[in-house]
C-alpha positions in Angstrom: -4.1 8.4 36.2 -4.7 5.2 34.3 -6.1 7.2 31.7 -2.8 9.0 31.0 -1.0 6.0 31.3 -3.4 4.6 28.5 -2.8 8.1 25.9 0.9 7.5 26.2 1.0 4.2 25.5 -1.0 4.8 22.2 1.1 7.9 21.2 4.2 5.9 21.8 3.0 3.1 20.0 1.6 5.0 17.1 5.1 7.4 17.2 6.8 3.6 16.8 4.2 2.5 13.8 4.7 6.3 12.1 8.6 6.0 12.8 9.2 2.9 11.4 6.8 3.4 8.5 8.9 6.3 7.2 12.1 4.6 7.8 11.2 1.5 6.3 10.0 3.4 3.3 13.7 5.3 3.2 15.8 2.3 3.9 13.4 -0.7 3.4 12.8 -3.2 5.8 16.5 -5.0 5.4 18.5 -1.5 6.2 16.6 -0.6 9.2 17.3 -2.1 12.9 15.2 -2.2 15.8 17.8 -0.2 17.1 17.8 2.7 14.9 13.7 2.9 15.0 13.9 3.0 19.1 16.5 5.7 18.6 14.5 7.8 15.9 11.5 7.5 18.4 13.4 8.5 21.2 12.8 4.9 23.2 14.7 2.6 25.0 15.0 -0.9 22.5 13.0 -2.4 25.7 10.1 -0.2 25.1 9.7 -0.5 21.5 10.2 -4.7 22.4 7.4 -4.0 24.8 5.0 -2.8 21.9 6.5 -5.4 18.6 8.1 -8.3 20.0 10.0 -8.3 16.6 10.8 -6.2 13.6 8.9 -8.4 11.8 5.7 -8.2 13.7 6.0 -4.0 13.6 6.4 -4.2 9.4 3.4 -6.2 9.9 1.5 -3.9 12.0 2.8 -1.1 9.9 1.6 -2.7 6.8 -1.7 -3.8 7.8 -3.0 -0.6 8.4 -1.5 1.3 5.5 -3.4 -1.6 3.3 -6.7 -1.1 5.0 -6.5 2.8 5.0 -5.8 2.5 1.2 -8.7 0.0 0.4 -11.2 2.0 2.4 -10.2 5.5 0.6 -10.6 2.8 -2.6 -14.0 1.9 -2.0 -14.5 5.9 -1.6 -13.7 5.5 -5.5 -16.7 3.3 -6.6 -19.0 5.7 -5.2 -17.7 8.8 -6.6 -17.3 7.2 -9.7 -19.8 6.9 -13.0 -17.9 6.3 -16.2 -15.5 3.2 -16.6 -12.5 5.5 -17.8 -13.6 7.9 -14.8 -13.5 4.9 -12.2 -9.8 3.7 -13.7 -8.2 7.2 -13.8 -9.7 7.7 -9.9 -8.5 4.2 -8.6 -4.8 4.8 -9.9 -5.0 8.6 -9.0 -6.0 7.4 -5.4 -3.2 4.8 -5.4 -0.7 7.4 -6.5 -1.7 9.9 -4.2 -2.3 7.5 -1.2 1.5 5.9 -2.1 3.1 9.3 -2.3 1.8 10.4 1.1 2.2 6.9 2.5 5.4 5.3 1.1 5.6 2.1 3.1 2.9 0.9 1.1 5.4 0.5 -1.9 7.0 -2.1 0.4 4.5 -4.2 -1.5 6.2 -4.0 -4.7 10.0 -3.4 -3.6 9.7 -7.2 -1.6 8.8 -10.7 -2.0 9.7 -10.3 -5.8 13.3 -11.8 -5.7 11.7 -15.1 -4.7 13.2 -15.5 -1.5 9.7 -16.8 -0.4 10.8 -18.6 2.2 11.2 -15.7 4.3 8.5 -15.3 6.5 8.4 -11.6 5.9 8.7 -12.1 1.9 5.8 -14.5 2.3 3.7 -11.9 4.3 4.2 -9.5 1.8 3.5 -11.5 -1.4 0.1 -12.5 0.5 -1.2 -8.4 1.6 -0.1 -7.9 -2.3 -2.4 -10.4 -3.3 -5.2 -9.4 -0.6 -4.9 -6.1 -1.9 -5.2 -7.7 -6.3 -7.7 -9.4 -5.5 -9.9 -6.5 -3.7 -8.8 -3.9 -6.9 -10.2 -6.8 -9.5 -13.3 -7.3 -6.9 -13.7 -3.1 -7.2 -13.3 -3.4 -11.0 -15.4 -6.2 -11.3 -18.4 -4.4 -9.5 -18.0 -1.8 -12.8 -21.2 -2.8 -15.1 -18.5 -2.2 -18.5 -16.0 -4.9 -16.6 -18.3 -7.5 -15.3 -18.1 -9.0 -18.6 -14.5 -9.8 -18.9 -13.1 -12.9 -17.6 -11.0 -13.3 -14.5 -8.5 -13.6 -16.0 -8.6 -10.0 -17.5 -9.5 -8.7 -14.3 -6.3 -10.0 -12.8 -3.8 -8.2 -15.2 -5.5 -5.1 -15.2 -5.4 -4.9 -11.7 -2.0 -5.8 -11.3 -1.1 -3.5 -14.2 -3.0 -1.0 -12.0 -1.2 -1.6 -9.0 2.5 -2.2 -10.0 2.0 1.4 -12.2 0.8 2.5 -8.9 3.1 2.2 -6.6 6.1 2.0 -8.9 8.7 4.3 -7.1 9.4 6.3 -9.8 5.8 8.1 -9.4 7.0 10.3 -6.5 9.4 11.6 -8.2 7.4 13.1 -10.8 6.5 16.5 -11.5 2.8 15.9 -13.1 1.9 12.7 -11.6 -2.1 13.9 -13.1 -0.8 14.0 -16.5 1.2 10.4 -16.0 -1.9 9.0 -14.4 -4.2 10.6 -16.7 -1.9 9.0 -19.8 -2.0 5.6 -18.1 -5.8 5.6 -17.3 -6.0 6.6 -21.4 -4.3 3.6 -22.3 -5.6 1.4 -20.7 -9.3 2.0 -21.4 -8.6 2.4 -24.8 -7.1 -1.8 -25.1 -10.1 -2.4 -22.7 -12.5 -1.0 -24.8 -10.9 -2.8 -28.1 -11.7 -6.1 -26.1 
């Protein structure tokens, strides 16, 4: 009996994660309500209060694991990858790909830029955008061809990586291969000027 007990509370707490994550990606974290996420699960607001004890602490949740889903399919990439232009083109394809079928990781790039820092959900979202620069320079730093630029280099090539990334314009694309494939281009042909 306990065990069933134990299955439903992960699907209804997973249904609350996947719920939310698709809703926040539609109408960002502002224009959703706990109210409306209960609702679209089909919960009481005391059950989804019973899982998050706040909006804030289920856009954390939600975030979290999107991030470490997305840096463990991007360590996939260093593996799989042999040329410098190979391992570029595959970390923004992965991004691209990973943002498409997971939109509430552009959440990263759609908050915490208006400076409103203060915030404590801006402030959690300028730090998982920074966890996740700094392990995209860390991956492009463990490239032979990279290892000789400075940190400095590292940093706006990753961020270039990233903001192209998960720019919300992507999905809307028809060929996002040929728009990664052009950006990839580009920007191993100024790294290999340097």
């Amino acid at each position: 009996m306990s065990i069933n007990k134990n299955t439903s509370n992960v699907n209804t707490k997973d249904k609350i994660i996947k719920t939310a994550a698709r809703l926040f990606s539609q109408r960002s974290y502002y224009g959703v309500s706990m109210d409306k996420i209960a609702f679209e699960v089909g919960v009481s607001k005391s059950t989804l209060y019973y899982y998050f004890e706040s909006k804030e602490q289920l856009l954390k949740t939600v975030l979290n694991t999107s991030c470490t889903r997305l840096k463990e399919k991007l360590s996939e990439v260093v593996y799989d990858s042999k040329d410098p232009i190979d391992f570029i083109f595959s970390i923004v394809r992965m991004i691209v790909d990973y943002g498409i079928a997971n939109p509430e990781i552009k959440l990263l790039t759609s908050l915490g830029i208006t400076g409103q820092d203060e915030f404590p959900v801006t402030k959690f979202i300028v730090e998982l955008r920074t966890e996740l620069l700094i392990f995209i320079r860390e991956l492009l730093g463990s490239v032979s061809l990279f290892k000789k630029w400075t940190f400095k280099v590292l940093s706006v090539v990753s961020m270039n990586i990233l903001s192209f990334a998960l720019n919300p314009f992507i999905q809307d694309l028809q060929d996002s291969d040929e728009i990664t494939e052009k950006f990839s281009s580009m920007l191993s042909k100024s790294i290999e000027s340097n």
